[in-house]
N, C-alpha and C positions, 0 to 999 in steps of 0.2 A: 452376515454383515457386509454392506458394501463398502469396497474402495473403489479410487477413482479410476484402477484400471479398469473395474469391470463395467463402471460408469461409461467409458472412453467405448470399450467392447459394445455397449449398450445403443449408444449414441449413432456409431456406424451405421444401424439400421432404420433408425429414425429420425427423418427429415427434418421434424419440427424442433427437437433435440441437437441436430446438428448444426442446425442455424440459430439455436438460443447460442450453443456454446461457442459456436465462431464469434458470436458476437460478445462474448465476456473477454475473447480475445483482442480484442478491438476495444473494447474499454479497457485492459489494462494497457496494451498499448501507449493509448491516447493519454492517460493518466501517468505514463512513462515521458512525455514528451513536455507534460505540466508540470511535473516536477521538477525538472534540466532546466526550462522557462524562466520557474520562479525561483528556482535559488541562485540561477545568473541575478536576475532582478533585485532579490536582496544584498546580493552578495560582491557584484561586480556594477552596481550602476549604484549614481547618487541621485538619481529620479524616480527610482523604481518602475520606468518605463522598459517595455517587455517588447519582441515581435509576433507576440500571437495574445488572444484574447482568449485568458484562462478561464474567465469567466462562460463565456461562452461555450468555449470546451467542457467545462463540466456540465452545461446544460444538455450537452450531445451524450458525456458519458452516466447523467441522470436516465435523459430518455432510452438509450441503451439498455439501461435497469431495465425499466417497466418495460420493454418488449420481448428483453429474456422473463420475465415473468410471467406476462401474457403467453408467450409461448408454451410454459412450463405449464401455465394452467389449460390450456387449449388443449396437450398431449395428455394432462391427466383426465379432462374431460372425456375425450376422443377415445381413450383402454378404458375407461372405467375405474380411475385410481390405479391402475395396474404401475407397480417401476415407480414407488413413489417418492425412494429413499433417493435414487438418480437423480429426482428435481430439487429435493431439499438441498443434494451438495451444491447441483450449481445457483441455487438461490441464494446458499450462504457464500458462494464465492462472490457473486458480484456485491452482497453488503459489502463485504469487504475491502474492493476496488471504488466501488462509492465512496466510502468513508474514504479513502486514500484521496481519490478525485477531490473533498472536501478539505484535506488536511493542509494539499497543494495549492488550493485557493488560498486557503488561509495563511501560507509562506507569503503570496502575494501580495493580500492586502496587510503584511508586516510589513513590506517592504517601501508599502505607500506612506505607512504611516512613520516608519523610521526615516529620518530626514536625510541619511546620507548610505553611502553600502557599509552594512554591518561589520566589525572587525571585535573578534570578540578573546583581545588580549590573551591572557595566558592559556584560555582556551580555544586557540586558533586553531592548532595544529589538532587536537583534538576532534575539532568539531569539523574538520577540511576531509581526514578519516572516517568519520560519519559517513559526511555528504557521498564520498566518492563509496564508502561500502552500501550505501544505499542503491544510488544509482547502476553500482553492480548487482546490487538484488535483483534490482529491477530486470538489467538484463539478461539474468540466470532464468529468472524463473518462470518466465515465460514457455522458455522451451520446456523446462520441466513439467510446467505443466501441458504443454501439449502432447508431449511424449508419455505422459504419465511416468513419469522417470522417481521410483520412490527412492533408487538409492540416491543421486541427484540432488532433489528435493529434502530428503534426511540431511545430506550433507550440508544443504543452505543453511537449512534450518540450526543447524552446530554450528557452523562458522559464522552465523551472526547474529549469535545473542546477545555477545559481546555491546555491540550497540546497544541494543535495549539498556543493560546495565547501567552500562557509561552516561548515557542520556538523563538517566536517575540520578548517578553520582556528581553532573554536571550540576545539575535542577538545586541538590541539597547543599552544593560548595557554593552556589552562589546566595543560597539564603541566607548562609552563615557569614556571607561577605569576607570568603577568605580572598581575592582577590578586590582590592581595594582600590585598584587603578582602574578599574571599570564607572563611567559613568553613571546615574541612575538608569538613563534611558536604555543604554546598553546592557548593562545587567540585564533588563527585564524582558531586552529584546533576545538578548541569546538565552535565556530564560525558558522565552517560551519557543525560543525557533529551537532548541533541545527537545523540549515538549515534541514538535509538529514534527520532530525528523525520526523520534521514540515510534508516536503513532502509525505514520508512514512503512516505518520497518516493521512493525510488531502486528499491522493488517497484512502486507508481503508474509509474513511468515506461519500467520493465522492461514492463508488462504493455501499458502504450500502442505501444510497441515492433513487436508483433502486428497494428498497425493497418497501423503503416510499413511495415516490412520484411521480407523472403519468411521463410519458416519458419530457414532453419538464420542467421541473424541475429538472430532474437529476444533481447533483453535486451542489444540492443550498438547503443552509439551513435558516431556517427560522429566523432568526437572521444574520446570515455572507454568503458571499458565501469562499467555501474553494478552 
């Protein structure tokens, strides 16, 4: 069963392998930089005007995808299938970051369509908790995964599932309109930017996942799957 250490072990010796996975480092990265972006955007501006163009950026961390793919398929061409289980993980790590790269767009075009920065009453503080555990996913997990770091990595993975939960328990208090001083529009807006900050974390954690656990476990935790 492979993990990603031996993946890591694997990669050292081949080229093609070593430049798919620098490059999944580089979309999450970038996908790190769109998310800080867009939730300034919603969050601190009444225009949802941004200094970088996230759309665009996800186009760089789409094209990204398809050349860690092409690459993955070029290396399996080149052995002969050989090492097949190494390209599957990093295949399902960059869905991952994609999906995140998407979820970050979609903070953004909330932000356009929310008329002013989102303030999302009693769950302000809440949801401020989120954002900032998020953005520290982001910057943990990086190195975990370049290090291949599973204790690390395990550890992310416990300390923030919390989010996920909360995310859900935000989603069903406001369907039940236990907060009545929320607007319609804001309701629905911190609604779904609950939603978009759930997903966000729970592909982060899916992708840490890969550090832990042998291939056909990936994206499942011991406790929930995400």
């Amino acid at each position: 069963m492979f993990r990603f250490k031996e993946l890591i072990e694997l990669w050292r010796s081949d080229n093609l392998l070593t430049q798919a996975l620098n490059r999944s480092h580089a979309m999450l990265e970038s996908t790190e930089e769109m998310f800080i972006e867009s939730v300034k955007s919603l969050r601190e501006s009444d225009t949802g005007e941004m200094g970088m163009d996230v759309y665009k950026k996800d186009q760089m961390v789409n094209e990204y995808q398809r050349e860690v793919r092409g690459k993955v398929l070029k290396h399996l061409a080149i052995t002969g299938g050989a090492n097949i289980i190494p390209g599957l993980i990093l295949t399902s790590i960059v869905i991952d970051i994609e999906r995140i790269g998407d979820y970050t767009k979609n903070i953004k075009d909330l932000a356009v369509a929310h008329p002013k920065r989102l303030e999302c009453a009693s769950y302000e503080e809440d949801i401020q908790k989120i954002e900032k555990g998020v953005a520290e996913l982001f910057r943990r997990a990086l190195p975990a995964l370049k290090q291949s770091d599973k204790v690390a990595a395990d550890k992310l993975i416990r300390e923030n599932w919390w989010m996920i939960r909360r995310c859900d328990e935000i989603l069903e208090e406001l369907i039940i309109e236990r907060d009545t001083s929320l607007s319609p529009g804001d309701a629905v807006s911190t609604a779904i930017y609950a939603r978009f900050l759930k997903r966000i974390a729970a592909h982060l954690i899916n992708m840490l996942t890969s550090v832990v656990n042998p291939f056909e476990f990936i994206g499942f935790h011991a406790d929930d799957e995400v």
